[in-house]
C-alpha positions as CSV (number, residue, x, y, z in Angstrom):
1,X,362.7,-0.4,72.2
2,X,364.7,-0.1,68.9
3,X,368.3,-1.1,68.7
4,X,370.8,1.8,66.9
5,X,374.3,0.1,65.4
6,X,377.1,3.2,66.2
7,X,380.1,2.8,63.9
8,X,383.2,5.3,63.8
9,X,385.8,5.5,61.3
10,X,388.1,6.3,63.9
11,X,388.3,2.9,66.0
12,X,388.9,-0.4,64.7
13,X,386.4,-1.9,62.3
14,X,384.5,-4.7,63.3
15,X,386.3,-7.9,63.5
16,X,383.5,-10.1,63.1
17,X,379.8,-10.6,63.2
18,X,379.4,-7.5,66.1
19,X,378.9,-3.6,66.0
20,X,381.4,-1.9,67.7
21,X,378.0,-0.4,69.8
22,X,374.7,-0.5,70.2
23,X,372.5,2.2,71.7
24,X,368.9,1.1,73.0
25,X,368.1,4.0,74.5
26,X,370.0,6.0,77.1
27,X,371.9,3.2,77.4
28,X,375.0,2.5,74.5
29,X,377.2,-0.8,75.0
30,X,380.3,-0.4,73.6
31,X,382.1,-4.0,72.4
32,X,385.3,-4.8,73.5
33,X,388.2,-3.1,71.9
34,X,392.2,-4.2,71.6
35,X,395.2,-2.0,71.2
36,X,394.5,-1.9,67.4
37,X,395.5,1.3,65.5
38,X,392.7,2.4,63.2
39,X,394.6,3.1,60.1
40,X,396.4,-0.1,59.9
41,X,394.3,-2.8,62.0
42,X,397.4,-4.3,63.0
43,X,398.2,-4.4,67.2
44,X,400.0,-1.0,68.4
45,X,403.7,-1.8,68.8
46,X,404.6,-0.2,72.1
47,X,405.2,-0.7,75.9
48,X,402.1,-1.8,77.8
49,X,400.8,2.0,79.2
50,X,401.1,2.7,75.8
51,X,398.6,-0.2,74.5
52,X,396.3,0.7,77.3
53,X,395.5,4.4,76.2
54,X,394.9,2.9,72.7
55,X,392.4,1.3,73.8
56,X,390.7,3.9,75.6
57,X,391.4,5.8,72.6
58,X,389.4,3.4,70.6
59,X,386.6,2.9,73.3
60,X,386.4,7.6,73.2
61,X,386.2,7.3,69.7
62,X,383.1,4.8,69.6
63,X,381.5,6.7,72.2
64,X,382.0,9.9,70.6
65,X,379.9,8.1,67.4
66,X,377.5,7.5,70.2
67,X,377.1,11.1,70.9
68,X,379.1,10.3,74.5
69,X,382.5,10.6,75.7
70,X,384.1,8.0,77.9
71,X,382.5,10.7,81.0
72,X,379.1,9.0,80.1
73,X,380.8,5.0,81.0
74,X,379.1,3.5,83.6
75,X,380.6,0.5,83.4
76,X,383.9,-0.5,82.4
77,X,385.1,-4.0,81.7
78,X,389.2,-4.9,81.7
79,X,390.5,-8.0,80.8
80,X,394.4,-9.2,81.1
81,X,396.3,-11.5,80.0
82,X,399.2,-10.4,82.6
83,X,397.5,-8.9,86.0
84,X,400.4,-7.7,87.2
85,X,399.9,-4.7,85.2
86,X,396.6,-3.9,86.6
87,X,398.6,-0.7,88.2
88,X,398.7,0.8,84.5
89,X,395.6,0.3,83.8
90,X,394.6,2.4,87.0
91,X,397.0,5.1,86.6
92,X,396.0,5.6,82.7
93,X,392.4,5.7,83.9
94,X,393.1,8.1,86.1
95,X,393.6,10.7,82.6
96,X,390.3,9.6,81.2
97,X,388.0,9.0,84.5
98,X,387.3,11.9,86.9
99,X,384.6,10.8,90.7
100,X,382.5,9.4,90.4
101,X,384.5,6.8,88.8
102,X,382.7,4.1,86.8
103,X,382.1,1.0,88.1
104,X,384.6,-1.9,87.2
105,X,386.0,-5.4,87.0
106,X,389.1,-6.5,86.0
107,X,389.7,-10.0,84.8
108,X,392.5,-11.9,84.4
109,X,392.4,-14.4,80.7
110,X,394.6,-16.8,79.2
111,X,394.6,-15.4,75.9
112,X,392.4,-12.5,73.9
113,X,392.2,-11.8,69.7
114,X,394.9,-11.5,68.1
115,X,397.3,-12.2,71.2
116,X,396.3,-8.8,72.6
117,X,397.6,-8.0,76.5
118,X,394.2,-5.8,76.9
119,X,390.9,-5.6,76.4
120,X,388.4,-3.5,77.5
121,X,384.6,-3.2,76.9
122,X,381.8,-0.3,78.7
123,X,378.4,0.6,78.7
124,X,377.4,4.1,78.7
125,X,374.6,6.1,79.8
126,X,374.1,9.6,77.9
127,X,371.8,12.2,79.4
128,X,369.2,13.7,77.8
């Protein structure tokens, strides 16, 4: 089966040796994105709920390159350096996830790049 690199303009380049995705078939596995803006590649200066949504603004812009939207995750991946706010993390996906929700695991970490709070990756599943 062939591997497709998916790249968008409008999420964070690449901060190393990785694609943002790759789509082998169906199937599209989105890398882990930060609350990095776009335009500046530098960590988005706000509260918490706010560097959440930035990163499932990243992860709907990559998925959009993909020909998906964050409806097509199947599986989503959250990782915290702080797990007492794993209640914002729920309520923001409750703006971007409608049932049947994807399936899930949140992690708690010592540390992520660039001293991020959050970071998320997904795989996706486009239909035909």
């Amino acid at each position: 089966m062939s591997r497709q690199s998916i790249h968008s303009d409008l999420a964070p380049q690449a901060i190393g040796t990785y694609s943002q995705a790759v789509r082998t078939g169906a199937t599209v596995y989105l890398s882990g994105q930060i609350p990095l803006v776009p335009a500046t590649m530098e960590l988005l200066d706000g509260d918490m709920t706010a560097q959440i949504r930035q990163v499932f603004e990243n992860l709907q812009a990559v998925a959009h390159a993909a020909g998906g939207s964050l409806a097509d995750v199947v599986k989503l991946n959250v990782f915290l350096t702080d797990l007492s706010h794993f209640p914002l993390v729920n309520q923001e996906m409750s703006n971007h996830f409608s049932a049947p929700y994807p399936a899930r695991a949140v992690i708690g970490v010592a540390a992520l790049p660039r001293g991020a709070a959050v970071e998320m990756d997904a795989v996706l599943v486009l239909s035909d």
